[in-house]
C-alpha positions in Angstrom: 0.0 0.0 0.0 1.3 3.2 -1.2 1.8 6.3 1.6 -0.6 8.9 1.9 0.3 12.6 1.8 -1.5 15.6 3.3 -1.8 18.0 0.7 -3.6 21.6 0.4 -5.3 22.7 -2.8 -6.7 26.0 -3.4 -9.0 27.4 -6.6 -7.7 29.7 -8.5 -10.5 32.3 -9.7 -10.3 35.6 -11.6 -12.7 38.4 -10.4 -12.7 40.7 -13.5 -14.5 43.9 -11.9 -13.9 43.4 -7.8 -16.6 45.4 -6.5 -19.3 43.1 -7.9 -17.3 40.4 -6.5 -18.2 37.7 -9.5 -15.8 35.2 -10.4 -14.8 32.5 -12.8 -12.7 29.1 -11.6 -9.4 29.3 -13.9 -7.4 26.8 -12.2 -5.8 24.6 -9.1 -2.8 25.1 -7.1 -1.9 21.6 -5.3 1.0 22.2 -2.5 2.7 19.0 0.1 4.8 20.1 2.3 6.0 17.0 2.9 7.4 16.3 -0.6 8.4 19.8 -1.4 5.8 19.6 -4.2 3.7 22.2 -5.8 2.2 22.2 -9.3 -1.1 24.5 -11.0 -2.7 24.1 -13.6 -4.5 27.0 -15.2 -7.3 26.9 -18.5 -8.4 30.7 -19.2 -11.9 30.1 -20.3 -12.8 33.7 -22.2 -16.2 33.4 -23.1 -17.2 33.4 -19.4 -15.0 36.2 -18.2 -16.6 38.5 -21.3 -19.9 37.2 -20.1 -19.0 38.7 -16.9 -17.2 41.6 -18.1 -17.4 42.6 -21.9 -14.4 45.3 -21.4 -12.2 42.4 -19.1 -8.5 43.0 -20.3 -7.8 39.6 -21.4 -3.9 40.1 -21.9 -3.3 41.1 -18.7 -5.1 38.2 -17.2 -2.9 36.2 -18.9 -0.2 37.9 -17.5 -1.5 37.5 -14.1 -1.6 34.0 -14.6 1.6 33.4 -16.4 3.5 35.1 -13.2 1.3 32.6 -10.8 2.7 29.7 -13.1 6.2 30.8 -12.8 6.6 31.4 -9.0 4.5 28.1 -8.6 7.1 26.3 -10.3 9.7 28.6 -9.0 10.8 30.0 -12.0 14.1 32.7 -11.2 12.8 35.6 -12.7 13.9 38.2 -10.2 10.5 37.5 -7.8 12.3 36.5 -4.3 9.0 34.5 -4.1 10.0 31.5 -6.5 13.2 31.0 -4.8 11.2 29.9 -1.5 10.5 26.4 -0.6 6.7 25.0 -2.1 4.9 25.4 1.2 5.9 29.3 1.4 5.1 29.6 -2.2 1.6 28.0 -1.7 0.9 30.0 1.4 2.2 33.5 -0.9 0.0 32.4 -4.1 -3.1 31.6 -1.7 -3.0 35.0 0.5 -6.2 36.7 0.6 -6.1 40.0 -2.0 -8.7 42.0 -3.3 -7.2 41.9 -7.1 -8.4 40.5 -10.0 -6.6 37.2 -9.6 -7.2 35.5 -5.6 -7.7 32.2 -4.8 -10.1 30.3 -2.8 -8.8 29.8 1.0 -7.1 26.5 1.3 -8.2 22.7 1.6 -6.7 19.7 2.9 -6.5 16.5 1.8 -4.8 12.9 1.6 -3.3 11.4 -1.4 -1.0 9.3 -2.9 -1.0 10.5 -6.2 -0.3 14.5 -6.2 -0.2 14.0 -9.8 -3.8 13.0 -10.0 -5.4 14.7 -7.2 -4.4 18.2 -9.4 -6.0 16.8 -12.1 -9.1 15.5 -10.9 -9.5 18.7 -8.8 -9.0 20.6 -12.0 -11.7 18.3 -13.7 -13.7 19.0 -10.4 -13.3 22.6 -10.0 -12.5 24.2 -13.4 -13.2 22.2 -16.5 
């Protein structure tokens, strides 16, 4: 029998005007601390966030999200964030903001398959 891992997830949601406080699901951010491991994985789905918003800037969405994939992977791009161990990236990535991009506060969970649990969360949650 395989071991079991306590993991955290959160959802990762764009809010394209704030103040109404409407959001759309765009991805999953999967974090173990005991492995080190964190991983995302993003889909942008437009047609919802125009539904939401007709004037949402689209390009700099994706630019919001790009820079979440990089320090989640811990990309060197001159963030300080990416350089920091998974658990301090996940806890960075999932503080509360009031921006366009903020994520759902965190869950917990137990798997043996970190791999999988992102995916089926992401099949879950997003797709």
């Amino acid at each position: 029998m395989s071991d079991k891992h306590l993991f955290e997830y959160a959802l990762i949601r764009i809010v394209p005007r704030v103040e109404r406080e409407e959001f759309v699901n765009v991805g999953v951010v999967v974090c173990c601390k005991k492995k080190d491991w964190i991983a995302c994985k993003i889909y942008l789905p437009e047609a919802k966030l125009l539904a939401l918003d007709p004037e949402v800037d689209l390009e700099t969405i994706t630019c919001y999200l790009e820079s979440f994939e990089k320090i989640c992977r811990g990309e060197k791009m001159g963030n300080p964030i990416a350089l920091q161990d998974a658990a301090s990236r996940f806890r960075w990535l999932t503080a509360m903001r009031s921006s366009m991009l903020q994520t759902s506060r965190p869950h917990t969970g137990l798997t043996a398959d970190l791999e999988g649990t992102l995916e089926n969360l992401f099949a879950e949650y997003v797709a």
